[in-house]
C-alpha positions as a Markdown table, in Angstrom:
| # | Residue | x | y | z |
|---|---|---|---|---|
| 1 | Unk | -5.5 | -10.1 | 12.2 |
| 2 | Unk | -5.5 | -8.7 | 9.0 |
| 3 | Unk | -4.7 | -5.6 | 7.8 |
| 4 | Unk | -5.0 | -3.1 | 4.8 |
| 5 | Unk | -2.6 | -0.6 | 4.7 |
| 6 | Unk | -2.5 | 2.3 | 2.5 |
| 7 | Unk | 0.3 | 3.5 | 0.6 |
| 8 | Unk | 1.2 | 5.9 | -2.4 |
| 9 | Unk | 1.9 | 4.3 | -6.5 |
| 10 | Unk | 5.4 | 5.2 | -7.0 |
| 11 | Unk | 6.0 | 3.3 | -9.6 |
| 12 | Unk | 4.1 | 0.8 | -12.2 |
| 13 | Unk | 5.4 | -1.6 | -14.3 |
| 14 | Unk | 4.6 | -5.2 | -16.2 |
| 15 | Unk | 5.5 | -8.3 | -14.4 |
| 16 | Unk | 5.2 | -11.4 | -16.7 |
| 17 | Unk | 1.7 | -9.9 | -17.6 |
| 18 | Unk | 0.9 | -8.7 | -14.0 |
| 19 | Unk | 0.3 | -5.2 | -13.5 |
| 20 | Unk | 2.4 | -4.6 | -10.6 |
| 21 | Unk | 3.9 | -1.3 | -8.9 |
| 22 | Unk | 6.2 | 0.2 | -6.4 |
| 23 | Unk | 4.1 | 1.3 | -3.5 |
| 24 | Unk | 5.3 | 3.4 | -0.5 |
| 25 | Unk | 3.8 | 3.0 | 2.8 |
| 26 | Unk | 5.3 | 6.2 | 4.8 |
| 27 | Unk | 8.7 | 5.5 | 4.3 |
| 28 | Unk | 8.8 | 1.3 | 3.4 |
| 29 | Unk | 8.8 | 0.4 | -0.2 |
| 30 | Unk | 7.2 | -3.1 | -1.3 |
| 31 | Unk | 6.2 | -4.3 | -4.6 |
| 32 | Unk | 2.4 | -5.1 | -5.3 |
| 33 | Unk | -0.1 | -6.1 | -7.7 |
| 34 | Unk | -2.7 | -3.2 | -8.8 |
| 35 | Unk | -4.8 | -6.0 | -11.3 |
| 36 | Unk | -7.6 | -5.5 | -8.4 |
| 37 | Unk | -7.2 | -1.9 | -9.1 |
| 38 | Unk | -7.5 | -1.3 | -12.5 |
| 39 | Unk | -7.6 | 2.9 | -11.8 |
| 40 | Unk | -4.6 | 3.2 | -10.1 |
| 41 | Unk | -1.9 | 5.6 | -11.6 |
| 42 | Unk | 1.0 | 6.8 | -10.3 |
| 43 | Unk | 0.5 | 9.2 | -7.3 |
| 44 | Unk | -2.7 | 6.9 | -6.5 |
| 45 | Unk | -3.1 | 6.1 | -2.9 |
| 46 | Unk | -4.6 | 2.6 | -2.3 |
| 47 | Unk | -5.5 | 0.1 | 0.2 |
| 48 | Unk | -3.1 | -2.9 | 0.1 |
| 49 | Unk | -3.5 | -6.6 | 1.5 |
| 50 | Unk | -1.6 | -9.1 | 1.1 |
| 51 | Unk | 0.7 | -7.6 | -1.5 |
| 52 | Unk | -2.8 | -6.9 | -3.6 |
| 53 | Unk | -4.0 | -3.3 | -3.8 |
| 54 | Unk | -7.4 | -3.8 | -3.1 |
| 55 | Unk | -9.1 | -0.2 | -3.3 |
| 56 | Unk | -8.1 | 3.2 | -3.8 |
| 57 | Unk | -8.6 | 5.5 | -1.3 |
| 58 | Unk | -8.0 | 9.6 | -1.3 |
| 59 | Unk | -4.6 | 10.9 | -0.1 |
| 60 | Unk | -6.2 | 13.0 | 3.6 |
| 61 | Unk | -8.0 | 9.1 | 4.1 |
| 62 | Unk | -4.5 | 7.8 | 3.6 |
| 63 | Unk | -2.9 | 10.0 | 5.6 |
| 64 | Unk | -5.0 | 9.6 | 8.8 |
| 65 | Unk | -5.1 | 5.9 | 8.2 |
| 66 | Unk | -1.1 | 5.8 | 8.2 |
| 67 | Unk | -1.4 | 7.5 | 11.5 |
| 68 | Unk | -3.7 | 5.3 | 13.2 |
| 69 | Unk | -1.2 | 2.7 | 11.7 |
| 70 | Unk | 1.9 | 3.9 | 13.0 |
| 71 | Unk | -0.2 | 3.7 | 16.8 |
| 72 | Unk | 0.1 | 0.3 | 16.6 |
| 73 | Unk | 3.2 | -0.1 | 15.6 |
| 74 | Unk | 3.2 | -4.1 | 16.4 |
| 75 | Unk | 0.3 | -5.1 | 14.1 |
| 76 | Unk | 2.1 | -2.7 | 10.9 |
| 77 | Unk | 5.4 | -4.7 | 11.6 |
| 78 | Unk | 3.3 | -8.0 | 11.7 |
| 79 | Unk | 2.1 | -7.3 | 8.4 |
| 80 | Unk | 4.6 | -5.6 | 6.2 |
| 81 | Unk | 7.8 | -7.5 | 7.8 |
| 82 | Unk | 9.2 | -3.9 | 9.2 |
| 83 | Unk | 8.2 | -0.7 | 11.7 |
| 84 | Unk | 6.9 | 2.1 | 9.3 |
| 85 | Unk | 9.5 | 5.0 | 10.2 |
């Protein structure tokens, strides 16, 4: 299965020419690339596979999607390598 979870820009920064950011996803922290999302700021909510933020979303979408996430705990831990808290 795969999954897109959402998660808030903390944090952007340049990695060897990649546009890459700290993203927090309720609580876990990963690193990922925003060069698929070219709008993203910090304070942006988007949509990340992978370790690629593949859309942004709004921050109520992101919210309820964290939600629905955190329902199926197993499939969150799956992908991101922890529970959310």
């Amino acid at each position: 299965m795969c999954l897109g979870i959402p998660g808030r820009v903390l944090e952007i920064h340049d990695d060897a020419g990649l546009r890459m950011a700290t993203v927090d996803f309720g609580g876990v922290r990963r690193e990922v690339c925003l060069d698929c999302t070219p709008g993203a700021r910090v304070g942006s909510y988007v949509i990340v596979h992978v370790g690629f933020a593949i859309t942004e979303i709004d921050e109520t979408e992101a919210r309820r999607t964290l939600q629905v996430l955190r329902a199926m705990a197993d499939a969150v831990e799956g992908e991101l390598g922890e529970p959310l808290p």
